[in-house]
C-alpha positions as MATLAB code, in Angstrom:
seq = 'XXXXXXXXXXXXXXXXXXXXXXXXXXXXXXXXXXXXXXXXXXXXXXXXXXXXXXXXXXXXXXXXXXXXXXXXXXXXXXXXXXXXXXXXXXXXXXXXXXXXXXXXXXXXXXXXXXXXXXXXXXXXXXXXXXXXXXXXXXXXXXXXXXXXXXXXXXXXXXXXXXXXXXXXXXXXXXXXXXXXXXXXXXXXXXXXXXXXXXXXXXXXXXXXXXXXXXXXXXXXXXXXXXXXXXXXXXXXXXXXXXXXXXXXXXXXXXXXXXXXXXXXXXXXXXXXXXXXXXXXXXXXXXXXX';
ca = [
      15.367   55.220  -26.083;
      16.388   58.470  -25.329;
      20.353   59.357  -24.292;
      19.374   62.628  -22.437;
      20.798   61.832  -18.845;
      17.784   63.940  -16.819;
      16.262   62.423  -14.109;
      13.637   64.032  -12.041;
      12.375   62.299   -9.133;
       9.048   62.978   -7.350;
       7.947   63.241   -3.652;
       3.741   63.722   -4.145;
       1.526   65.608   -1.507;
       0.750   63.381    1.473;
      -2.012   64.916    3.123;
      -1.528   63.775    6.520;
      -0.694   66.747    8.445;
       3.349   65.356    8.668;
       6.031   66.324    6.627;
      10.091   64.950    6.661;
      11.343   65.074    2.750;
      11.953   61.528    1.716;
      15.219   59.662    2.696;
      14.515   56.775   -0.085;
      14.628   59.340   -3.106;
      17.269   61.210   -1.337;
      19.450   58.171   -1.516;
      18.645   57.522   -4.720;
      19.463   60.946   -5.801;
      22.621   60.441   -4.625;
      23.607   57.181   -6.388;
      22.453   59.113   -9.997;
      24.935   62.495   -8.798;
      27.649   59.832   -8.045;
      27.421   58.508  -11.585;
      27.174   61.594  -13.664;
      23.237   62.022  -13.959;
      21.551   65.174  -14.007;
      19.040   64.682  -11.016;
      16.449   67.345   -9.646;
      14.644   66.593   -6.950;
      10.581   67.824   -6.888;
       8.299   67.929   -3.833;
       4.939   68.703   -3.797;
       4.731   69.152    0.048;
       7.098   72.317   -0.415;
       6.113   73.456   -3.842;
       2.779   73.751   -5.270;
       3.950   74.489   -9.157;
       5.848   71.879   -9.487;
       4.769   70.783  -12.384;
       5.980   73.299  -14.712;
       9.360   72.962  -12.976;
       8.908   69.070  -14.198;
       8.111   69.804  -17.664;
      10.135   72.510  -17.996;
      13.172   70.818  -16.896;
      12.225   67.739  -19.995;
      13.744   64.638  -17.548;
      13.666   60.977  -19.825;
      12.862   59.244  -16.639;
      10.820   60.494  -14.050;
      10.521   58.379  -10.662;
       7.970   58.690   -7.733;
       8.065   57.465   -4.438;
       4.212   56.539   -4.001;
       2.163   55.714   -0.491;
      -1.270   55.065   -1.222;
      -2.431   57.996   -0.911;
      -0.234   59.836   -2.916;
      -0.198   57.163   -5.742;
      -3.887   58.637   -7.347;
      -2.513   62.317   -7.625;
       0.883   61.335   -8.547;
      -0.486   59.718  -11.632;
      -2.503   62.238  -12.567;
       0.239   64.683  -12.625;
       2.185   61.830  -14.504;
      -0.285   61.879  -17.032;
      -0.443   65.369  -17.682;
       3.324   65.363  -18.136;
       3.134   62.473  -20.696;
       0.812   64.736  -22.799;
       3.225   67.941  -22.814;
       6.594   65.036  -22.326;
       5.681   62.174  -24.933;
       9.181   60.576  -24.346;
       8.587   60.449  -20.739;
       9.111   57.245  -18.752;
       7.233   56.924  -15.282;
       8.404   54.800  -12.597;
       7.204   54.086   -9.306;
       8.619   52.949   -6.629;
       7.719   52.887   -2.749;
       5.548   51.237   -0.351;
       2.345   50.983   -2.719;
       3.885   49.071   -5.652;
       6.068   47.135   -3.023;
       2.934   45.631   -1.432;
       1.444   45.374   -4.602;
       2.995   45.349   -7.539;
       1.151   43.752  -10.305;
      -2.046   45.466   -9.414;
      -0.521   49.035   -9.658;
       0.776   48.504  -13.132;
      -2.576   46.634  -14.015;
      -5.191   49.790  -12.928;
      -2.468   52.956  -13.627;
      -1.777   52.488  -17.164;
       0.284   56.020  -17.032;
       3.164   53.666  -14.752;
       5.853   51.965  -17.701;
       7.947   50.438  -14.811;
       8.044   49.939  -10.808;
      10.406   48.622   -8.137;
       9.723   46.799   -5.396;
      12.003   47.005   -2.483;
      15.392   48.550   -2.003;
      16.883   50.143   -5.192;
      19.646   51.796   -5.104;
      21.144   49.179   -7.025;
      18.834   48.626   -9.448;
      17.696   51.641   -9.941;
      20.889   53.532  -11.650;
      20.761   49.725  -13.567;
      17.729   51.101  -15.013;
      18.518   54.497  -15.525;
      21.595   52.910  -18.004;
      19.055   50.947  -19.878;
      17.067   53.475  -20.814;
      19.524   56.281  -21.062;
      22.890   54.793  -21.814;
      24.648   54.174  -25.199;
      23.401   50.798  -27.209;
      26.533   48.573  -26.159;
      26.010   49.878  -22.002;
      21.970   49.568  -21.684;
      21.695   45.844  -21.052;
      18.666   44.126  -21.156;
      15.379   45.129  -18.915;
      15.519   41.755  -17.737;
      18.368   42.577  -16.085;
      17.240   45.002  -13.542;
      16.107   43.216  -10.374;
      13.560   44.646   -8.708;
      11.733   45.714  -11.487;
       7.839   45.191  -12.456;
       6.972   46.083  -16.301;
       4.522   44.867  -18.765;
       4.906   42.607  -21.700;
       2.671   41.713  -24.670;
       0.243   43.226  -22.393;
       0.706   40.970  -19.259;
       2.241   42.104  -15.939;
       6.133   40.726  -15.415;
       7.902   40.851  -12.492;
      11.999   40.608  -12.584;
      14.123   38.567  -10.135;
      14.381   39.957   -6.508;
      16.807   42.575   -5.762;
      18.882   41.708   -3.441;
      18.851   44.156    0.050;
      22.169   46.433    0.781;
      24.198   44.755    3.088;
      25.892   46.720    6.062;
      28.548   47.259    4.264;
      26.296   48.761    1.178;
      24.779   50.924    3.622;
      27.879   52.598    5.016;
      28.670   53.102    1.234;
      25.635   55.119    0.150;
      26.493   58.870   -0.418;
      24.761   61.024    2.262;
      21.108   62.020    1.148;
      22.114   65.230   -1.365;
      20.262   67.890    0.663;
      20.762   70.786   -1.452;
      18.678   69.373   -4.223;
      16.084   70.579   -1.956;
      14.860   74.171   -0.464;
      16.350   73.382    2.784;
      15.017   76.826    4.662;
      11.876   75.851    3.672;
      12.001   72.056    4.742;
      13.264   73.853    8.364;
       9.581   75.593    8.569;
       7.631   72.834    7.696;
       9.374   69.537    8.853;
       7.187   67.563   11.819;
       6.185   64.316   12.424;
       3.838   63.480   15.266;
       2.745   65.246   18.266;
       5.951   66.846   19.822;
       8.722   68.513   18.350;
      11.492   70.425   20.158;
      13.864   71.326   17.517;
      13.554   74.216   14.867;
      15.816   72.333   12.145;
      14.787   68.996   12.321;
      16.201   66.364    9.528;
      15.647   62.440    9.389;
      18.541   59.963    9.284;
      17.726   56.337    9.519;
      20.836   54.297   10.571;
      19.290   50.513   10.304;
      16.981   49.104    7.570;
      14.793   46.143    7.848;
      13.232   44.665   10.764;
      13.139   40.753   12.378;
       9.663   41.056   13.871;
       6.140   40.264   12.883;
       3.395   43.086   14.117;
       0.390   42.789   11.894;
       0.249   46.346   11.003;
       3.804   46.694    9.533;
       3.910   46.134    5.543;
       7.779   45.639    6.132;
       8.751   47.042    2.728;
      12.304   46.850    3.820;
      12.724   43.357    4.874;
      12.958   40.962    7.442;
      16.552   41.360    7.478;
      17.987   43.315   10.099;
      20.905   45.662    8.541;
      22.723   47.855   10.243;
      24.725   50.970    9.171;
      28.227   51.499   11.476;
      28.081   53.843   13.777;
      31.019   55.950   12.262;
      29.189   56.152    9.583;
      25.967   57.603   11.264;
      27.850   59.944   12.948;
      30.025   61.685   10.561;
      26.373   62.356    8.976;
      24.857   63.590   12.259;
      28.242   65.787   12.625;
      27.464   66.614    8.537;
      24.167   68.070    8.847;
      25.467   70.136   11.615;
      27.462   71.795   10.170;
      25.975   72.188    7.403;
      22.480   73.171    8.162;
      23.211   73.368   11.811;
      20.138   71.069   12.518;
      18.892   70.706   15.983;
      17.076   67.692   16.182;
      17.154   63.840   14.434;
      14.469   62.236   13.916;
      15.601   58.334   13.400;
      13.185   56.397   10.676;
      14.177   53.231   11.538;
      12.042   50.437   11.761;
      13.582   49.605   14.846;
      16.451   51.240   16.230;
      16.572   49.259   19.049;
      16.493   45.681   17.908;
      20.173   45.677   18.134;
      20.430   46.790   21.762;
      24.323   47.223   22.263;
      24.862   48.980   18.666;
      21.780   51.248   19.714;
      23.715   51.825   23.366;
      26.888   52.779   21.330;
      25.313   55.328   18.833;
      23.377   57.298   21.463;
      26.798   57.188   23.833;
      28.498   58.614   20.722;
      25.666   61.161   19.838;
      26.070   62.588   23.054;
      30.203   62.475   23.255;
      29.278   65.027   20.146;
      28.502   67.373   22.227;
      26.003   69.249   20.090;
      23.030   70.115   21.651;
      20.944   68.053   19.373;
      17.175   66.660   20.170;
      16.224   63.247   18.995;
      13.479   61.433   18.225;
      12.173   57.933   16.929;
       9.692   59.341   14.635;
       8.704   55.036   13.886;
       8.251   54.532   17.513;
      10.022   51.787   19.461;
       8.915   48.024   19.945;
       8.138   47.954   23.943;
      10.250   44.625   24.456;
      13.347   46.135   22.508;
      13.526   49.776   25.259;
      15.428   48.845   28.488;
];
């Protein structure tokens, strides 16, 4: 076990013509700042070398967010790291591995651990077990969520648990400047029409009630909703910040709670800021009035 408190975390190449930098390692980034981790953020949609940047920053853990697509190439990159990083611990985590877990650790023998589901929990749990000091590391069967192997089988931990609403409120906001925001600004799109010139993604609800086939609901049936104070001190954040000009929402389904999604647009637009939005998901066709 190594005590170096590095963690790198890993956005592949998605070669599908879109591009919004990833709100689920941006959260998790967040949670590792808040508790005193050295985090660096990589993506390979901005930033061909990154690579060397990887290796030459020497992180104990390093954690990828993997769709199917990306999952092939992000393990080949893994295990060309390994050979220059032999300390190096890989973790996935995502939709892949969430759909199917055991059968990613079974054919990518470069992957030590995965999550499934939500982890910003469980996540920094895991961090501490294979960073922290011998009396704060706990046990890895303590981190929920998590998918390792054992005497050469596949074993999968207990559940973890999804944030509640007030969880959600609690996350830090997504630590932007981990990332080459100018560049994001000149590359960010997703789907046919864009208005905005500095477009970012904020997704105010997780999880999502309804059953359409095509949906691999990595996020739950449970319908969780952040407040809308919350969402729009981080809409009035990125403002001023980055003085963004359009949202795109990555809900599952922003309007499944109609009143809440009444309230946040009314408040959007008491902002007064001359944003664009857009549901980048789409929106279920029963749940738009």
């Amino acid at each position: 076990m190594s005590t170096s408190r590095r963690i790198a975390l890993l956005q592949p190449r998605i070669p599908d013509g879109n591009y919004l930098p990833n709100l689920g390692i941006m959260y998790l980034a967040g949670v590792l700042l808040r508790e005193g981790y050295d985090v660096r953020v990589f993506d390979e949609n901005i930033d061909d070398d990154i690579e060397q940047a990887i290796a030459g920053f020497a992180p104990t853990v390093l954690g990828a967010t993997c769709v199917t697509a990306a999952l092939g190439p992000a393990c080949r990159m893994a295990r060309r790291l390994k050979d220059r990083l032999p300390d190096l611990t890989v973790v996935v985590g995502g939709p892949h591995i969430s759909a199917v877990p055991a059968e990613t650790l079974e054919k990518n023998d470069v992957v030590d651990y995965g999550f499934v589901g939500e982890a910003e929990r469980s996540f920094s749990d895991f961090c501490r077990f294979i960073t922290g000091a011998p009396d704060e590391r706990g046990t890895v069967g303590d981190v929920a969520g998590l998918v390792y192997r054992r005497d050469g089988k596949v074993v999968s931990n207990r559940a973890a648990e999804f944030l509640s609403n007030d969880e959600l409120d609690a996350l830090p906001y997504p630590p932007w400047h981990l990332l080459p925001m100018e560049r994001i600004f000149k590359q960010a799109t997703h789907g046919l029409f864009t208005r905005g010139k500095r477009i970012m993604p904020v997704m105010t609800t997780r999880g999502c009630p309804n059953y359409c086939t095509f949906c691999s609901r990595v996020m739950g049936f449970n319908f969780r909703c952040r407040s809308v104070e919350n969402v729009i001190g981080e809409i009035q954040w990125l403002y001023d910040t980055y003085r963004i000009d359009e949202i795109y929402f990555e809900d599952d389904t922003f309007t499944q709670d109609s009143v809440r999604a009444h309230e946040l647009l009314d408040a959007i637009i008491d902002l007064n800021l001359g944003i664009y939005i857009k549901f980048a998901n789409g929106l279920r066709a029963d749940k738009v009035d």
